[in-house]
N, CA, C and O atoms as a GROMACS GRO file, in nm:
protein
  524
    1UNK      N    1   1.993  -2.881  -2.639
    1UNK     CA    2   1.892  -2.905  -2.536
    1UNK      C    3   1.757  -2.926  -2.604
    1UNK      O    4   1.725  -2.846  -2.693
    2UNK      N    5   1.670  -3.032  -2.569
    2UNK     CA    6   1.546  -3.063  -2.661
    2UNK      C    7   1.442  -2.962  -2.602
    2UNK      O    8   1.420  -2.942  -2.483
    3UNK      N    9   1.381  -2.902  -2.712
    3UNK     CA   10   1.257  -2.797  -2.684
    3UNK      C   11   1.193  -2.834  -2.569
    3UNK      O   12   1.189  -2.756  -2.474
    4UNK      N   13   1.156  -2.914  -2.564
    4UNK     CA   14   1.059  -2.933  -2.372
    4UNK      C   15   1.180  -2.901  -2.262
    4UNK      O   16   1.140  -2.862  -2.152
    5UNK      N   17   1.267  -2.908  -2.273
    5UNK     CA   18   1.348  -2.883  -2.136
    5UNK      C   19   1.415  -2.737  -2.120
    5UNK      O   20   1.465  -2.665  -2.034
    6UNK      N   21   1.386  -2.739  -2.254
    6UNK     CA   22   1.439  -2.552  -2.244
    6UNK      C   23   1.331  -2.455  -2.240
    6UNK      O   24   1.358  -2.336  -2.220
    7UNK      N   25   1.204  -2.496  -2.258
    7UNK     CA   26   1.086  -2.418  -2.247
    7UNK      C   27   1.068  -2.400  -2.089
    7UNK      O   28   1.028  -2.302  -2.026
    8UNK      N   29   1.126  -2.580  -2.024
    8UNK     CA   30   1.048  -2.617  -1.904
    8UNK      C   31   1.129  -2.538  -1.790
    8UNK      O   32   1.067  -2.510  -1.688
    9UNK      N   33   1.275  -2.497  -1.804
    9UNK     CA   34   1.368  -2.372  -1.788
    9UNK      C   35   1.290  -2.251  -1.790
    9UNK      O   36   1.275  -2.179  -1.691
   10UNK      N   37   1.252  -2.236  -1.878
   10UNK     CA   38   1.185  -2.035  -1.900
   10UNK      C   39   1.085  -2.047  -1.797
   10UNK      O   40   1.098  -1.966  -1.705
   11UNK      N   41   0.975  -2.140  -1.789
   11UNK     CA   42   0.897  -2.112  -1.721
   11UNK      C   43   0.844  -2.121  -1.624
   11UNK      O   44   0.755  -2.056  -1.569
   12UNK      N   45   0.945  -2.272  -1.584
   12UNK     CA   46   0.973  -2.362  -1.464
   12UNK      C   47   0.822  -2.395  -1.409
   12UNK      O   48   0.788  -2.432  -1.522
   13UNK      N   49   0.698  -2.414  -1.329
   13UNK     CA   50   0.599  -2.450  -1.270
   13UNK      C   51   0.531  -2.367  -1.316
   13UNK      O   52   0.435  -2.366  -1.238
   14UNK      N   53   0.511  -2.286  -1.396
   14UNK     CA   54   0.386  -2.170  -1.374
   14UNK      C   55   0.290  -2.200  -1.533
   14UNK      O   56   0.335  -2.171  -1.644
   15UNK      N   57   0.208  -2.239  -1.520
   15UNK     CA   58   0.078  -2.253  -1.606
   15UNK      C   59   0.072  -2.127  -1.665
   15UNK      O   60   0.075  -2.015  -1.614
   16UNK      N   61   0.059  -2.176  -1.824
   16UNK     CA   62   0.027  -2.066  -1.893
   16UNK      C   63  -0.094  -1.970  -1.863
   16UNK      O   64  -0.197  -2.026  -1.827
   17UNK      N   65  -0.097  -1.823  -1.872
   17UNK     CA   66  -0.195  -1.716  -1.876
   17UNK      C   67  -0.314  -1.716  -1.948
   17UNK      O   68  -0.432  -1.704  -1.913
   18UNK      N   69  -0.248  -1.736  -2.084
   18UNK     CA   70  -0.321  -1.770  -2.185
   18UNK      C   71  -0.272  -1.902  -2.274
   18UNK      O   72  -0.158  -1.940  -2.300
   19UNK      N   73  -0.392  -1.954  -2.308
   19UNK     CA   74  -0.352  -2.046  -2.423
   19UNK      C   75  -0.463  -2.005  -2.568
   19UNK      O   76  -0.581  -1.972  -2.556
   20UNK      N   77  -0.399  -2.016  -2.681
   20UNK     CA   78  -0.441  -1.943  -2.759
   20UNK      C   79  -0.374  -1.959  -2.884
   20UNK      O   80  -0.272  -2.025  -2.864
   21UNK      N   81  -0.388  -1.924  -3.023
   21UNK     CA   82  -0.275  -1.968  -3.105
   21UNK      C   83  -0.086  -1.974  -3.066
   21UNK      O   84  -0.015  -2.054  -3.127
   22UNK      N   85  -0.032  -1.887  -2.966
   22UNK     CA   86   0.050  -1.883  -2.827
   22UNK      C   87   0.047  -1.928  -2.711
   22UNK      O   88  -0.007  -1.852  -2.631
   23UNK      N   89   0.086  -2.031  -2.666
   23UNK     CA   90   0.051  -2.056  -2.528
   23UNK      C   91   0.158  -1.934  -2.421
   23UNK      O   92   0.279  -1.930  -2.444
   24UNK      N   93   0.083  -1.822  -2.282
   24UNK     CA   94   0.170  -1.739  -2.248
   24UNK      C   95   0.163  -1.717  -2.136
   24UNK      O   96   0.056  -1.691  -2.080
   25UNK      N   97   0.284  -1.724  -2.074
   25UNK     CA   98   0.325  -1.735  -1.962
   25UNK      C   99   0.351  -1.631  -1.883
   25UNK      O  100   0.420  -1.545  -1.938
   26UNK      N  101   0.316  -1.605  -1.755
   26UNK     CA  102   0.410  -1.484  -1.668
   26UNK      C  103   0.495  -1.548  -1.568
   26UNK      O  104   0.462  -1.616  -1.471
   27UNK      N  105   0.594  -1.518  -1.606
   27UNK     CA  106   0.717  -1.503  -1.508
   27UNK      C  107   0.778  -1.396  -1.444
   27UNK      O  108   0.856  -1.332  -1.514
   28UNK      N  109   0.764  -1.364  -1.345
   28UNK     CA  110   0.796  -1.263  -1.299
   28UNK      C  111   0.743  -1.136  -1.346
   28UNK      O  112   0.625  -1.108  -1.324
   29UNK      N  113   0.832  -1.043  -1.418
   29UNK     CA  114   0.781  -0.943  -1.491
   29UNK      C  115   0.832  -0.958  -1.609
   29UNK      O  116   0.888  -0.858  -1.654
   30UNK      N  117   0.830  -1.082  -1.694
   30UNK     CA  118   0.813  -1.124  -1.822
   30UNK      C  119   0.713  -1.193  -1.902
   30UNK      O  120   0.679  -1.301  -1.855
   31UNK      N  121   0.669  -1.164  -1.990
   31UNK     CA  122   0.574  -1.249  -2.083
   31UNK      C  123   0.698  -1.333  -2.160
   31UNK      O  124   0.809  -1.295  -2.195
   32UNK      N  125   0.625  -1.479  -2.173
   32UNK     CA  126   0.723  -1.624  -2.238
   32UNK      C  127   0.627  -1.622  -2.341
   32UNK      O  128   0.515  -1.602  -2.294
   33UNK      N  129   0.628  -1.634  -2.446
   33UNK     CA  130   0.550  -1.669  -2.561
   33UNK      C  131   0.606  -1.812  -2.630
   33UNK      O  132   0.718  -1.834  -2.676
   34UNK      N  133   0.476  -1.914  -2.620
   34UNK     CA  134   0.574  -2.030  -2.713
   34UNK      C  135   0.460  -2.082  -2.804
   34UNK      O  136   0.341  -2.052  -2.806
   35UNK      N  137   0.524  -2.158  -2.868
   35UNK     CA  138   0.396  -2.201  -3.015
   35UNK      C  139   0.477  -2.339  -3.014
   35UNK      O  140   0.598  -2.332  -3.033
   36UNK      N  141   0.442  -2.412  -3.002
   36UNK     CA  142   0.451  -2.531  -3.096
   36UNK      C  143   0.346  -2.648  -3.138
   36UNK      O  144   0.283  -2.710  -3.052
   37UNK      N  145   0.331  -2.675  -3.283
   37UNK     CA  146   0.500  -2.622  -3.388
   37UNK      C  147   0.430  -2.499  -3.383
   37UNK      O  148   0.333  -2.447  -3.328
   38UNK      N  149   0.539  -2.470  -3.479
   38UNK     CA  150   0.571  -2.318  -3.513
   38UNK      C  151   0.589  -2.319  -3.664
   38UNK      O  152   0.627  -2.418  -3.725
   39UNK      N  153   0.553  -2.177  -3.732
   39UNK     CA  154   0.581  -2.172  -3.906
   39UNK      C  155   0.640  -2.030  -3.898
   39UNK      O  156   0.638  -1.935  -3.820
   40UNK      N  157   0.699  -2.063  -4.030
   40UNK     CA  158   0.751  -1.866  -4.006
   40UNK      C  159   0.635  -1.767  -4.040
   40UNK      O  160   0.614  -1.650  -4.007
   41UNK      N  161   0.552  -1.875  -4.135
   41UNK     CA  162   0.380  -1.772  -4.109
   41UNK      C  163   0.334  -1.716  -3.918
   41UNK      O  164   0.282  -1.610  -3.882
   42UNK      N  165   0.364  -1.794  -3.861
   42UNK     CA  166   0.354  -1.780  -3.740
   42UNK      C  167   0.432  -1.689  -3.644
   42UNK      O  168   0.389  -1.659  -3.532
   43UNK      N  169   0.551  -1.648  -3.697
   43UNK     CA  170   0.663  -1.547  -3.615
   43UNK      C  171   0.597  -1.427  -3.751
   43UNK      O  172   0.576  -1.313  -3.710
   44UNK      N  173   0.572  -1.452  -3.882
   44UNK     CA  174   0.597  -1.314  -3.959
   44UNK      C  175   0.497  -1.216  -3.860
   44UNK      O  176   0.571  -1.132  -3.810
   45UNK      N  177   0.335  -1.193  -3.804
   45UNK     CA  178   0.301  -1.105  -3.785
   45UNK      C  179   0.333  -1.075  -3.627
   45UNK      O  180   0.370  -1.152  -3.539
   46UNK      N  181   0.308  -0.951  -3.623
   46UNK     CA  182   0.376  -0.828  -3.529
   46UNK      C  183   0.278  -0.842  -3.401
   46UNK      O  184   0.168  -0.788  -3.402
   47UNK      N  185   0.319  -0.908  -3.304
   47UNK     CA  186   0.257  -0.866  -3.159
   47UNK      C  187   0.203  -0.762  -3.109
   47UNK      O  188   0.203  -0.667  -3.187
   48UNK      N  189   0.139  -0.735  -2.971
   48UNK     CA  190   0.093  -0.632  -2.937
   48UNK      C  191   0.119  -0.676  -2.731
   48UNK      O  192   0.163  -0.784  -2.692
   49UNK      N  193   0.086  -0.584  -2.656
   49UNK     CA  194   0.120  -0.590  -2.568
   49UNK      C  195   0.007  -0.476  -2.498
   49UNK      O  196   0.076  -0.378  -2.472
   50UNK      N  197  -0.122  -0.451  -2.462
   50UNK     CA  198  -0.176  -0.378  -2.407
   50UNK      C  199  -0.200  -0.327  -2.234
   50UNK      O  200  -0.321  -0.317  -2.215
   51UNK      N  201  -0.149  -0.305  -2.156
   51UNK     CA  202  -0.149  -0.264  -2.018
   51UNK      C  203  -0.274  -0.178  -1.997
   51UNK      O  204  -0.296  -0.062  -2.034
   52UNK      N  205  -0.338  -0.248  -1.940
   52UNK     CA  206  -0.507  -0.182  -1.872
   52UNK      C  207  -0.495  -0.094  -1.717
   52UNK      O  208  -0.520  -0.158  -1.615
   53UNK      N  209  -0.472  -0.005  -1.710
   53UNK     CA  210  -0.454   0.038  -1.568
   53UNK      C  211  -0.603   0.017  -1.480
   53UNK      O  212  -0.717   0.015  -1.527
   54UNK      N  213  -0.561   0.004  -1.337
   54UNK     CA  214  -0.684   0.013  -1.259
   54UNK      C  215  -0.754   0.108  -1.278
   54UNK      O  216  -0.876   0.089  -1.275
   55UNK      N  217  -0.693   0.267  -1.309
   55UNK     CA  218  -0.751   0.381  -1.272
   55UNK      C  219  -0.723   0.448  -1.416
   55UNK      O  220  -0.613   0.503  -1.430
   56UNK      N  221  -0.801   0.447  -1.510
   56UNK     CA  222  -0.704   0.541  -1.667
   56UNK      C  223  -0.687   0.683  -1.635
   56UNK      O  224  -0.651   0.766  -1.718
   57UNK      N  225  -0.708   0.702  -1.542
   57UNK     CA  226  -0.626   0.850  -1.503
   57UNK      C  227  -0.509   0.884  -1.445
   57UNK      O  228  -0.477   0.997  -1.411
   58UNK      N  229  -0.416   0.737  -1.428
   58UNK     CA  230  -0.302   0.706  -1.435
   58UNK      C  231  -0.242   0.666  -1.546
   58UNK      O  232  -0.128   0.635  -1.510
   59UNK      N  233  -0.249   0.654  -1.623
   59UNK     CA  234  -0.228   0.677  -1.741
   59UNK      C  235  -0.116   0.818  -1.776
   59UNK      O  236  -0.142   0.926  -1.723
   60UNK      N  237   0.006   0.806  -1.870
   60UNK     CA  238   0.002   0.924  -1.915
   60UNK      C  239  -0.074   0.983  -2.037
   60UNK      O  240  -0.125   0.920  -2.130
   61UNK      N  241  -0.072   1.130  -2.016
   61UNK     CA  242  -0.188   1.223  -2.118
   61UNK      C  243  -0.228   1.148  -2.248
   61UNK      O  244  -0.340   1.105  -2.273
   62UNK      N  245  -0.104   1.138  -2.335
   62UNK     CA  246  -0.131   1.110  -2.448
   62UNK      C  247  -0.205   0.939  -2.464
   62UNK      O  248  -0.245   0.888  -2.569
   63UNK      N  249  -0.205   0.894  -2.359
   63UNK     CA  250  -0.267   0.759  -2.391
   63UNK      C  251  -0.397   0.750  -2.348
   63UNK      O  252  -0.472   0.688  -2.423
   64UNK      N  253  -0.458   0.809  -2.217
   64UNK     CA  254  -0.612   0.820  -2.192
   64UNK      C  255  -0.665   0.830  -2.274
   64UNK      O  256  -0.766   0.867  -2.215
   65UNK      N  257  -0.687   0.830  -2.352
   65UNK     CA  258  -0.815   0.841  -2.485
   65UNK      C  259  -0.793   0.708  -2.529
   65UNK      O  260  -0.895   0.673  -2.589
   66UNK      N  261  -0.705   0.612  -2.528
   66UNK     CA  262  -0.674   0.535  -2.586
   66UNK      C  263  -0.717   0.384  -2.449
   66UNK      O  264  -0.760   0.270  -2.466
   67UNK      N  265  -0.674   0.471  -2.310
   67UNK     CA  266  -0.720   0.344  -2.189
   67UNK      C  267  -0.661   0.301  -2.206
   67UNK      O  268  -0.672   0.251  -2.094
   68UNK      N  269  -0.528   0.218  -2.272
   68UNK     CA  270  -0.446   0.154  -2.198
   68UNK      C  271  -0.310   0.199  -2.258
   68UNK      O  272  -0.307   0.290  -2.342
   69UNK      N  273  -0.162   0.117  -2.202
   69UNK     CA  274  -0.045   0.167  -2.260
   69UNK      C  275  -0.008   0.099  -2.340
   69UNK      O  276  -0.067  -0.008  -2.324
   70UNK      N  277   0.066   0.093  -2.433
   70UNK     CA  278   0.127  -0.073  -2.491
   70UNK      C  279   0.216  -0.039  -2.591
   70UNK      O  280   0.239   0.065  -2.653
   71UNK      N  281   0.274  -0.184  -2.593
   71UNK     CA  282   0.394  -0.150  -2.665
   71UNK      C  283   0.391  -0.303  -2.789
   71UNK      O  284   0.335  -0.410  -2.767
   72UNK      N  285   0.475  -0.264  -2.923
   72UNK     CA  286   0.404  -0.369  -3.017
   72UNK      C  287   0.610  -0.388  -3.018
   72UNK      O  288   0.708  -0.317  -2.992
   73UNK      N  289   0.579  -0.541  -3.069
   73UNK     CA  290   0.708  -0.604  -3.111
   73UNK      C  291   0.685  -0.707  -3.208
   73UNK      O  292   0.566  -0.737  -3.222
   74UNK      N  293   0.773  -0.771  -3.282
   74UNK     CA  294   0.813  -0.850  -3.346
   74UNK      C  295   0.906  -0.961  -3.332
   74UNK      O  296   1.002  -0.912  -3.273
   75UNK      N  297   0.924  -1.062  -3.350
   75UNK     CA  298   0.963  -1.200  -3.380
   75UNK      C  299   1.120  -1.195  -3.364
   75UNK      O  300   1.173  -1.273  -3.286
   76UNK      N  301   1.215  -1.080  -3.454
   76UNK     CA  302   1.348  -1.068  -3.442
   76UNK      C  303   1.388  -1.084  -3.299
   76UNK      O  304   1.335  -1.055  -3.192
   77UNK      N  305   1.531  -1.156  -3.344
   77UNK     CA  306   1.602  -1.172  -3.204
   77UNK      C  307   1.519  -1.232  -3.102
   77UNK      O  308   1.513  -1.191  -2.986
   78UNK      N  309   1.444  -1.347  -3.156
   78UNK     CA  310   1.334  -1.456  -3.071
   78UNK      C  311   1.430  -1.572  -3.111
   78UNK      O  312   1.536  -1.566  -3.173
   79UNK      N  313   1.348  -1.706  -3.046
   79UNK     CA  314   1.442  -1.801  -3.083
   79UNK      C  315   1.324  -1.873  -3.174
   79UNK      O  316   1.216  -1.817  -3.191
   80UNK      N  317   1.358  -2.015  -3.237
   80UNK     CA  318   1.289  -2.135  -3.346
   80UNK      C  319   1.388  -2.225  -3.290
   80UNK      O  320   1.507  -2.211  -3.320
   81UNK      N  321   1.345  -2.329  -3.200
   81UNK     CA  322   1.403  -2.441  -3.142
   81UNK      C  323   1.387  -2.529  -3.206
   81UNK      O  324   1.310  -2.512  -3.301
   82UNK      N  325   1.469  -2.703  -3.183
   82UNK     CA  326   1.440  -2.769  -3.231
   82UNK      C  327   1.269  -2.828  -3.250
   82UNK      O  328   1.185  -2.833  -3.160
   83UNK      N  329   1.253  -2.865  -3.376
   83UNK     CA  330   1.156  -2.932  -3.362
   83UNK      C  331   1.009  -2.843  -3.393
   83UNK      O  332   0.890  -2.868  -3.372
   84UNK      N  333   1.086  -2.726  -3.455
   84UNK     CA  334   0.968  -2.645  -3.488
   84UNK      C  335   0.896  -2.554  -3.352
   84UNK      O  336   0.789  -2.492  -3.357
   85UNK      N  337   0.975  -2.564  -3.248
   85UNK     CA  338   0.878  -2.467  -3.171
   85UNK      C  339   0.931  -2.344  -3.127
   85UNK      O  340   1.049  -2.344  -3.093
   86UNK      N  341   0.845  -2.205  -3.120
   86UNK     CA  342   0.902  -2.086  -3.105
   86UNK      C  343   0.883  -2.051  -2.985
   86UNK      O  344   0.799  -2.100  -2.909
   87UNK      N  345   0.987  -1.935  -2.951
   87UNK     CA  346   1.007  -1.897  -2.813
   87UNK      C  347   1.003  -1.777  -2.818
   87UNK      O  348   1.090  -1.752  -2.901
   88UNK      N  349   0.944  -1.645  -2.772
   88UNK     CA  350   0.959  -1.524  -2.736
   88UNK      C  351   0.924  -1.459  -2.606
   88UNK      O  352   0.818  -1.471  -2.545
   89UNK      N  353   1.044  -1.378  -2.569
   89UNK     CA  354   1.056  -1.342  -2.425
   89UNK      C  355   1.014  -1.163  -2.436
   89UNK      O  356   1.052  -1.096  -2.532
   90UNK      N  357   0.954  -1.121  -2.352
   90UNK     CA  358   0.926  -0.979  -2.357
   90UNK      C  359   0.898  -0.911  -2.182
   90UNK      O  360   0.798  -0.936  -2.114
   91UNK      N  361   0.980  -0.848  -2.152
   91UNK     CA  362   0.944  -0.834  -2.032
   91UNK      C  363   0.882  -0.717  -2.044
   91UNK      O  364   0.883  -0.641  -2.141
   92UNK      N  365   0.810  -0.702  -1.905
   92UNK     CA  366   0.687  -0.575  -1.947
   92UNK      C  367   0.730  -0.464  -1.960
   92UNK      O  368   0.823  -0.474  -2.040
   93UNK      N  369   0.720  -0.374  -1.934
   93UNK     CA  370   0.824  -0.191  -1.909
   93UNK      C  371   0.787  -0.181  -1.791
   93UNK      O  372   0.698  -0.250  -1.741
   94UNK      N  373   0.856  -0.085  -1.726
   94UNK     CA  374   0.841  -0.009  -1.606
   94UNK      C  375   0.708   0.056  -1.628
   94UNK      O  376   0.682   0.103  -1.738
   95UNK      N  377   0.625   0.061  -1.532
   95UNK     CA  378   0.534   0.133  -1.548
   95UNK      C  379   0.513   0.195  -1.366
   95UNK      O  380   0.566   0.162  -1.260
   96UNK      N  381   0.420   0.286  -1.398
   96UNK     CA  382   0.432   0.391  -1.252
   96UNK      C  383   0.275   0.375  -1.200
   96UNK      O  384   0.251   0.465  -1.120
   97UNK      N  385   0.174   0.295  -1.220
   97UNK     CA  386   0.047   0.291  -1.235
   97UNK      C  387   0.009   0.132  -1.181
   97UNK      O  388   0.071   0.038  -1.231
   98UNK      N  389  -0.088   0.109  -1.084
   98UNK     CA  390  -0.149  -0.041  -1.088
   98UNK      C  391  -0.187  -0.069  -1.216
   98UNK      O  392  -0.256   0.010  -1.279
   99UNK      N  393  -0.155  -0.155  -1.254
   99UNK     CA  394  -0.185  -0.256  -1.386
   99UNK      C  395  -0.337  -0.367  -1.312
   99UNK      O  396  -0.350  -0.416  -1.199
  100UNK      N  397  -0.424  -0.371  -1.430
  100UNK     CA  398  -0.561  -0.442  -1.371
  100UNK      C  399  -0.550  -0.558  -1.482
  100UNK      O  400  -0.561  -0.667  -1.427
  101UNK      N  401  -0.534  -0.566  -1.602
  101UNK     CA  402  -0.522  -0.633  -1.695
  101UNK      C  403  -0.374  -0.585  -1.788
  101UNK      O  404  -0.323  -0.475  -1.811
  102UNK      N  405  -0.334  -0.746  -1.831
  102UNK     CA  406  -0.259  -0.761  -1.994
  102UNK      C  407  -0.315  -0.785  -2.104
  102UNK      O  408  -0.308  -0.908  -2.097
  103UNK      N  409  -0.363  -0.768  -2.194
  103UNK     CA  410  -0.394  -0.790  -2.276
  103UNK      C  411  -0.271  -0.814  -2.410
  103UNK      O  412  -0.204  -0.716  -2.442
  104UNK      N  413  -0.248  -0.948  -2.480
  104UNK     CA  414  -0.156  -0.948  -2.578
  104UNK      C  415  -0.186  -1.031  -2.709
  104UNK      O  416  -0.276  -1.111  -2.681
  105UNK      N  417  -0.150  -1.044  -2.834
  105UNK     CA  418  -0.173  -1.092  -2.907
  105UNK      C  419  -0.103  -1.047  -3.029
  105UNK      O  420  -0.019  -0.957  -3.017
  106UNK      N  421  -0.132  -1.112  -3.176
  106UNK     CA  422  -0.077  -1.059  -3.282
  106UNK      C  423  -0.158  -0.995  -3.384
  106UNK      O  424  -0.262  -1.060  -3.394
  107UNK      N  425  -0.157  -0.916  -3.449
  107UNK     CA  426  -0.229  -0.855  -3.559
  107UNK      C  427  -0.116  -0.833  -3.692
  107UNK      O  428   0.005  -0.811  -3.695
  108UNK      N  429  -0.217  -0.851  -3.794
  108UNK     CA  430  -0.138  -0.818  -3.940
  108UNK      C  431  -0.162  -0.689  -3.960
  108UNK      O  432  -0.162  -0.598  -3.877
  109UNK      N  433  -0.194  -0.682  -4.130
  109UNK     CA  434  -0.283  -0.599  -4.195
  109UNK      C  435  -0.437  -0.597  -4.230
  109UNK      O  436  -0.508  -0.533  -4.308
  110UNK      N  437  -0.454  -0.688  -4.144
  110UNK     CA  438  -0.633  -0.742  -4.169
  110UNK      C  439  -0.671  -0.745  -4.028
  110UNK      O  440  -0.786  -0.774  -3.997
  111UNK      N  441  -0.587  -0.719  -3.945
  111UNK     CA  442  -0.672  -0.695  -3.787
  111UNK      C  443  -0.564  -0.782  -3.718
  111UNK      O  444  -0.444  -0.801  -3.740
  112UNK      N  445  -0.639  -0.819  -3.641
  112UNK     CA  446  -0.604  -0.897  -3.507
  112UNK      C  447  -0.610  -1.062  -3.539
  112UNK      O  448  -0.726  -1.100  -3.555
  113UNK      N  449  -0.536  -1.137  -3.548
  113UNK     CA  450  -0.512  -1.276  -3.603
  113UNK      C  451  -0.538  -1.353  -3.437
  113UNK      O  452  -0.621  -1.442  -3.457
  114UNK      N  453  -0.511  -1.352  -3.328
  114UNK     CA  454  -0.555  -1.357  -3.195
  114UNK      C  455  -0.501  -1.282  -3.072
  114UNK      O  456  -0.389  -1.238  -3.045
  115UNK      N  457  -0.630  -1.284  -3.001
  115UNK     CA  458  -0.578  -1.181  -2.872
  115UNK      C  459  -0.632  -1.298  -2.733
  115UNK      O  460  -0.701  -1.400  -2.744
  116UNK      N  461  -0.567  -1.235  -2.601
  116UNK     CA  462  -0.597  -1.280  -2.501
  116UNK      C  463  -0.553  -1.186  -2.365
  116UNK      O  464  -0.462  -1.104  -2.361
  117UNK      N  465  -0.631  -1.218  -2.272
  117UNK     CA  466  -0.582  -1.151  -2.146
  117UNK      C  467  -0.550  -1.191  -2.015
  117UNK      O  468  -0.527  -1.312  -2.005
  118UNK      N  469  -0.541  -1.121  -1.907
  118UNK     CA  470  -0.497  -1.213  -1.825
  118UNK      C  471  -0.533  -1.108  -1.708
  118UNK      O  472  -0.504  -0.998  -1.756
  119UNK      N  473  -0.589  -1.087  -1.563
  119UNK     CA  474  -0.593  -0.997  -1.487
  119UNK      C  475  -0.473  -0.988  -1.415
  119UNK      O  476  -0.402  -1.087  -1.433
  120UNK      N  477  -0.408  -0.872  -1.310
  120UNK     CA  478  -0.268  -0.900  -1.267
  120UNK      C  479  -0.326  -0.843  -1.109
  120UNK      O  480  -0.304  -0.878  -0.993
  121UNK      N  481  -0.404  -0.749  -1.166
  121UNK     CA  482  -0.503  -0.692  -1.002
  121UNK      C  483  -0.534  -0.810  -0.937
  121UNK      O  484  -0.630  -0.870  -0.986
  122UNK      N  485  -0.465  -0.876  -0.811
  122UNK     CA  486  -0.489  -0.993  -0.752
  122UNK      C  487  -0.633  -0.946  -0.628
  122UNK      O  488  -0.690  -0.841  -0.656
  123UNK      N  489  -0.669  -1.001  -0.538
  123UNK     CA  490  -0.773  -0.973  -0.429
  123UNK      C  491  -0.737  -0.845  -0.356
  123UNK      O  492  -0.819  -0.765  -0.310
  124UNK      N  493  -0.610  -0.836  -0.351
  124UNK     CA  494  -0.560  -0.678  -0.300
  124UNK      C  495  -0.574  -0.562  -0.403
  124UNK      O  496  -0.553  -0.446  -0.366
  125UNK      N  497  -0.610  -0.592  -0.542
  125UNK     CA  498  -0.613  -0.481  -0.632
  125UNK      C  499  -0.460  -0.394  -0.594
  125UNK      O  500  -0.473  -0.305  -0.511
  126UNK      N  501  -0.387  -0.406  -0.623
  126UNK     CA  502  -0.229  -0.368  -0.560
  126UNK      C  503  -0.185  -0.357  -0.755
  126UNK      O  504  -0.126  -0.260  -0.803
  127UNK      N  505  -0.226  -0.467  -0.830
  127UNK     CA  506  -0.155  -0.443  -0.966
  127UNK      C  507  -0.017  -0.478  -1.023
  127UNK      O  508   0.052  -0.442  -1.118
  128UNK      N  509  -0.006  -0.582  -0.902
  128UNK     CA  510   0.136  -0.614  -0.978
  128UNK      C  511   0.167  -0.776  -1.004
  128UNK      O  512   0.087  -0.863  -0.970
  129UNK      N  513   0.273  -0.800  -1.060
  129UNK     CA  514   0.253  -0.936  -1.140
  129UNK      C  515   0.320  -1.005  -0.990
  129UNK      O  516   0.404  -0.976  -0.905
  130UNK      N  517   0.184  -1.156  -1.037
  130UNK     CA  518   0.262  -1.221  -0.957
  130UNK      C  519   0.320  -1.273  -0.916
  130UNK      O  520   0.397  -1.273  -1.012
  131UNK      N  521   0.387  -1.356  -0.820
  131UNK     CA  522   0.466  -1.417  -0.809
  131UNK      C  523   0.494  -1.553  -0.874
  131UNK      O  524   0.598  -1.614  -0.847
   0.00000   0.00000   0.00000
C-alpha cells in the first residue's frame, strides 16, 4: 500500500494538531505521529507525551509538583513505510481528570529537539478528545 493511502487510513479527514518536525494527529483517543521523509536520526530520539489537567489538583500526588502527567516512548514497534516516511501510533492512557492541554514532542540528551501542543478543553471545558 503506498505511504499516502495508508497514512490517509490512520487518519482519515482530521487535520493535523500539530505540525512540527512530526506532523500529529488526534484520532479519537490516539496520537498518529508521521514524518515524511523520515531518517533513523529521526525515530532514534525518545518522545514525550505531557497531559495538562484543567485543575492540577486532579492530578495524582506524586505528579502535582510536576503539573502535568506523562508518559515517554520510543520508535520500537512503529512502522518506516515506503518511501521513507514514519508512522507512530500512541494512544493516550486512561486518565480520571479533565485534560486542558497535550503537550508532545521528542527530546535527546541535549534537551528537547521539538515540542508542540494542542488544547482538548473544547468551549464546554469538559476535557475530552474530540471527536
Amino acid at each position: 500500500m503506498p505511504a499516502d493511502d495508508y497514512v490517509a487510513r490512520l487518519v482519515g479527514n482530521n487535520p493535523p494538531v500539530i505540525r512540527s518536525d512530526w506532523d500529529v494527529y488526534l484520532v479519537e483517543d490516539s496520537l498518529i505521529y508521521v514524518s515524511d521523509p523520515c531518517s533513523p536520526e529521526d525515530i532514534e530520539p525518545e518522545f514525550f507525551v505531557h497531559l495538562l489537567p484543567v485543575d492540577v489538583n486532579d492530578l495524582p500526588s506524586h505528579r502535582k509538583q510536576h503539573g502535568f502527567d506523562g508518559f515517554n516512548f520510543d520508535f520500537r514497534n512503529h512502522l518506516v513505510i515506503e518511501g521513507g516516511v514514519c508512522v507512530a501510533r500512541r494512544e493516550l492512557p486512561d486518565y480520571a481528570y479533565a485534560i486542558a492541554v497535550v503537550r508532545t514532542g521528542q527530546f535527546n540528551g541535549d534537551g528537547q529537539i521539538w515540542n508542540g501542543g494542542f488544547d482538548l478543553a473544547g468551549p464546554s471545558g469538559d476535557g475530552q478528545a474530540a471527536p
